[in-house]
C-alpha positions as CSV (number, residue, x, y, z in Angstrom):
1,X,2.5,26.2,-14.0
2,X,2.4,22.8,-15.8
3,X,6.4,22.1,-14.5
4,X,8.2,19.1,-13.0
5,X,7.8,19.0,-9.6
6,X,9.9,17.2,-6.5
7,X,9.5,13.7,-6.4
8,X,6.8,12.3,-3.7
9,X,8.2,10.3,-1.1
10,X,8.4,6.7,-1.9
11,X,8.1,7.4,-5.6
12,X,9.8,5.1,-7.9
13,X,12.7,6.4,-10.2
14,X,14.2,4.8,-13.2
15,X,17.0,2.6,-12.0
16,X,21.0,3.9,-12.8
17,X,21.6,1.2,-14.4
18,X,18.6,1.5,-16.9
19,X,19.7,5.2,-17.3
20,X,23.8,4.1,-18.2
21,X,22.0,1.9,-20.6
22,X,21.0,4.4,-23.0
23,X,23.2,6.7,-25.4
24,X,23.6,10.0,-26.1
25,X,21.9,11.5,-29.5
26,X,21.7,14.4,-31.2
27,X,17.9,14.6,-32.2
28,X,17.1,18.0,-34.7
29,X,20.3,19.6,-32.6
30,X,18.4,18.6,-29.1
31,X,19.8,16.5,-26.8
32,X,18.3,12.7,-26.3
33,X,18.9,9.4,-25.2
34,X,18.7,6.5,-26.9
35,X,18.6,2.9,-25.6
36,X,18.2,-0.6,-27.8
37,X,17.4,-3.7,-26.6
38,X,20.1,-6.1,-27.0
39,X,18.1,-8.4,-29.2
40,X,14.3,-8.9,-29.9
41,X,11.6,-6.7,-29.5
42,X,9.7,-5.0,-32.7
43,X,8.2,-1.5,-31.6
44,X,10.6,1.8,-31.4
45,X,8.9,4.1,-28.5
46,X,9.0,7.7,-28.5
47,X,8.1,9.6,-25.4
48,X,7.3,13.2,-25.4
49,X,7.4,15.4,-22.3
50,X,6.3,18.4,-21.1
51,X,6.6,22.1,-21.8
52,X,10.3,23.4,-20.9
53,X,8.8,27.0,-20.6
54,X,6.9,25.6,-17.9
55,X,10.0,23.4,-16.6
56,X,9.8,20.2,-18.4
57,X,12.4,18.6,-19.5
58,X,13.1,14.6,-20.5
59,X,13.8,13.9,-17.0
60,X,10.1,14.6,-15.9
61,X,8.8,11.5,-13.5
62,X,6.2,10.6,-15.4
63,X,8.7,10.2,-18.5
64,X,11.2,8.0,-16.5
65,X,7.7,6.4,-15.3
66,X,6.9,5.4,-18.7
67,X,10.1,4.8,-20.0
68,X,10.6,2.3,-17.3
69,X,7.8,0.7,-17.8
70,X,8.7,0.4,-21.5
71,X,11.8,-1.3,-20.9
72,X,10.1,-3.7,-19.0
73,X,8.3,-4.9,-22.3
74,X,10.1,-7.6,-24.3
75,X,8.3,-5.9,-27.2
76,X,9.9,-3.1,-26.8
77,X,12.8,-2.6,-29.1
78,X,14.0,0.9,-28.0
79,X,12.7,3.8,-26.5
80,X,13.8,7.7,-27.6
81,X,13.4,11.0,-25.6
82,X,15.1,14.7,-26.2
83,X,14.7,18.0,-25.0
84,X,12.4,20.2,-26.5
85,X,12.9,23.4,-27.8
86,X,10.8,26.5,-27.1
87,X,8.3,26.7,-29.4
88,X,5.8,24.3,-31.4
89,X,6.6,24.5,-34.6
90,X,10.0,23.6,-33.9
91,X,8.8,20.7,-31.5
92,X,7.0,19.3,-34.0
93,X,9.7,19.1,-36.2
94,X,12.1,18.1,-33.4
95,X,9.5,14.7,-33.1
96,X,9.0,14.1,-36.8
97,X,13.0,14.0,-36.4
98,X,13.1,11.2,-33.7
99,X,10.3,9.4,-35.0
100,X,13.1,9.0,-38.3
101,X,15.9,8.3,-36.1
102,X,14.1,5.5,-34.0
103,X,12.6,3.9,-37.4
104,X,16.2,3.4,-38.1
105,X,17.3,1.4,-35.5
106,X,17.8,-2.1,-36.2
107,X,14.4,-4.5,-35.2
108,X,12.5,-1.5,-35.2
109,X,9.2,-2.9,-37.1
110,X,6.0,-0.2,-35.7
111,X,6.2,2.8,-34.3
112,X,4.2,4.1,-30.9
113,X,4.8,7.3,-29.1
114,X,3.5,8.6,-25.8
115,X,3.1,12.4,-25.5
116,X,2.8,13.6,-21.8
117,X,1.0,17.2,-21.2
118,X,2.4,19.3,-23.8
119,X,4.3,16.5,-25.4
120,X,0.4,15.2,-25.8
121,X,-0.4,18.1,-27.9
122,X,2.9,17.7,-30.2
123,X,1.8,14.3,-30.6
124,X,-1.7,15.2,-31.9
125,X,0.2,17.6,-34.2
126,X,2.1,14.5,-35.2
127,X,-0.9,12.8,-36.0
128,X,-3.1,15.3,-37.6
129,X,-0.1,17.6,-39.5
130,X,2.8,15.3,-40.5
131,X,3.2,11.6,-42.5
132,X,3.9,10.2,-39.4
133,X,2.9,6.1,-39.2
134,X,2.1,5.2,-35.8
135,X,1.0,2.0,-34.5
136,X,-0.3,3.4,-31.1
137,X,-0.6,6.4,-29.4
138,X,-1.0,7.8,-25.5
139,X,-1.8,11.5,-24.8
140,X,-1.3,12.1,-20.9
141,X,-2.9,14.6,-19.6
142,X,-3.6,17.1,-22.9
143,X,-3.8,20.4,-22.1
144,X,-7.3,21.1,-23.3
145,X,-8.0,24.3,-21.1
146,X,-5.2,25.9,-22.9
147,X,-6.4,26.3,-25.8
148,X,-5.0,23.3,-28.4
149,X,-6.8,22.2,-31.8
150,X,-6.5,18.4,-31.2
151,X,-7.9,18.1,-35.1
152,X,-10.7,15.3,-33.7
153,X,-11.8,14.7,-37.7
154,X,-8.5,13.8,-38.7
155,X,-7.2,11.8,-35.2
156,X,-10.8,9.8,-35.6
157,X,-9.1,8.7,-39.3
158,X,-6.3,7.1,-38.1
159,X,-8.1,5.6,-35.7
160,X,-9.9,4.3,-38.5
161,X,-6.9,3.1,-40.1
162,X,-5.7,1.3,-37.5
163,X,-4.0,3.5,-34.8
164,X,-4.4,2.1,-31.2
165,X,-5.5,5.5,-29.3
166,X,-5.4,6.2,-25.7
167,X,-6.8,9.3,-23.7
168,X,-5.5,9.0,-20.0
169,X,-5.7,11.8,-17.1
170,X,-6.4,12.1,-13.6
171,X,-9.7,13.2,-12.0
172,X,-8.5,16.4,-10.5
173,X,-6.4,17.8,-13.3
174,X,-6.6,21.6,-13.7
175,X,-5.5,22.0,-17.5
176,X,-6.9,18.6,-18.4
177,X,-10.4,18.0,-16.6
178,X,-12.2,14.4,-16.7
179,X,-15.7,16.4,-18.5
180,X,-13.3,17.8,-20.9
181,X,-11.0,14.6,-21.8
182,X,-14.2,12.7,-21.3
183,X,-16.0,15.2,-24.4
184,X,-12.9,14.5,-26.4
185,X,-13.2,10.8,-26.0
186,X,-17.2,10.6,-26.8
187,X,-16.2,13.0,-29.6
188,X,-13.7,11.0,-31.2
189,X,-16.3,7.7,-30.8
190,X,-19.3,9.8,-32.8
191,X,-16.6,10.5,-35.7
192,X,-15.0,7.4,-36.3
193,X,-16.4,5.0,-37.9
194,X,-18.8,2.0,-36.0
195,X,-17.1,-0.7,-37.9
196,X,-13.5,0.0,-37.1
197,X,-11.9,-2.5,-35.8
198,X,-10.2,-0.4,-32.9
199,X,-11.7,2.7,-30.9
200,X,-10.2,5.1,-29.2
201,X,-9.9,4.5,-25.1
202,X,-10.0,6.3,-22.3
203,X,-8.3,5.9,-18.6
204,X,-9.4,8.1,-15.8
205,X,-7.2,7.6,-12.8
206,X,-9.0,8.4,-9.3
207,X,-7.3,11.1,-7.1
208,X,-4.1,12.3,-9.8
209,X,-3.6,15.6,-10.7
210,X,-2.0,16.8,-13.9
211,X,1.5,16.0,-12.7
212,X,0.8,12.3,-11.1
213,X,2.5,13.0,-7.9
214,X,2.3,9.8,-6.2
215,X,4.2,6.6,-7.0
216,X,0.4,4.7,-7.1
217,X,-0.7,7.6,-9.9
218,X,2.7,6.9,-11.3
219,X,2.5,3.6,-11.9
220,X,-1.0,3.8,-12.9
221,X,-0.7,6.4,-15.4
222,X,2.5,4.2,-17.0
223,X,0.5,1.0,-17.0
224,X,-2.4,2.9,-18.9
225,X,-0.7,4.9,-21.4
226,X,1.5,1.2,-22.3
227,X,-2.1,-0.1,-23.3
228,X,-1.6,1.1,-26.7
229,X,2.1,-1.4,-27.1
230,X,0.2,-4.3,-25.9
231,X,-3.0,-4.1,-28.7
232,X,-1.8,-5.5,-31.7
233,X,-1.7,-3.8,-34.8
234,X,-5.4,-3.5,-36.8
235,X,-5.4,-4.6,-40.5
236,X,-5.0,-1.2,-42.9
């Protein structure tokens, strides 16, 4: 099953202190936590984890990964992440809630969000269903042998609008294979348009599985995905 697993030995956690730092939220009657930056920083940074059928939760390694990672970014302004709930319509409208809630945080200027295995697929739900304005996007690991419409048509246009895309996945993933991610990626290429000033990228990371379970795939996979915070934004 696509679940958390036990953390590899040696693998990096998100420090106490970073986890004290954030707050307790109430996101579409889910639990979250919120943390702010002090001062500075411009882009609010939602991360979206994996299914809880399967056992994911907002603790999941490669969340804490990327959230530590994020925190590390003086661009960052805050970072947001909540549980679930059990179904996809109402996780879709759980994330169209925390996308409203980080917006409103003071120096929040741009939005990016990083979706994680199933929270990938919410995320191209995001993108393809809602109003949602997103300056960047990561899907980790999407679960295309499950079955998902990722909507390529409609990604490809905000693409062409200016939306920072990343693909990213491991080369022996069994719901997210490298032909499969790879087809996505030269998909997306053929439908948007030549003379956009972004296209979407792709990361394949030698040796990870879909759940990352080494602190090298780890930090790989968090360093990849954060591509998309570093690209600034394209003229609309």
């Amino acid at each position: 099953s696509i679940c958390n697993r036990e953390p590899a030995k040696g693998r990096r956690r998100l420090p106490q202190s970073a986890m004290s730092s954030e707050e307790a939220v109430t996101v579409a009657g889910q639990s979250g936590r919120l943390w702010h930056r002090p001062s500075g920083g411009k882009i609010g940074a939602l991360v979206l984890h994996p299914h809880p059928h399967m056992g994911g939760d907002m603790y999941n390694p490669v969340v804490e990964a990327v959230l530590g990672e994020l925190k590390r970014r003086d661009i960052v302004a805050a970072t947001l992440r909540f549980q679930f709930g059990h179904n996809l319509s109402e996780s879709l409208r759980e994330a169209t809630a925390a996308l409203e809630l980080l917006q409103s945080q003071v120096g929040v200027q741009e939005l990016v969000c990083v979706g994680y295995s199933y929270g990938a697929a919410v995320l191209a739900k995001l993108l393809t269903e809602t109003e949602c304005s997103l300056s960047g996007a990561s899907l980790i690991a999407p679960p295309l042998e499950m079955g998902f419409d990722y909507k390529l048509p409609t990604l490809s246009q905000h693409v062409d609008a200016g939306l920072a895309l990343r693909l990213v996945a491991g080369t022996d993933d069994e719901y997210c294979s490298e032909a499969s991610l790879r087809g996505v990626h030269r998909d997306l290429l053929n439908l948007c348009n030549v003379a956009s000033t972004r296209q979407p990228s792709l990361r394949i990371i030698e040796g990870a599985d879909h759940f990352f379970n080494s602190r090298k795939h780890l930090e790989e996979v968090s360093a990849a995905a954060l591509e998309v915070v570093q690209a600034p934004r394209a003229p609309l």
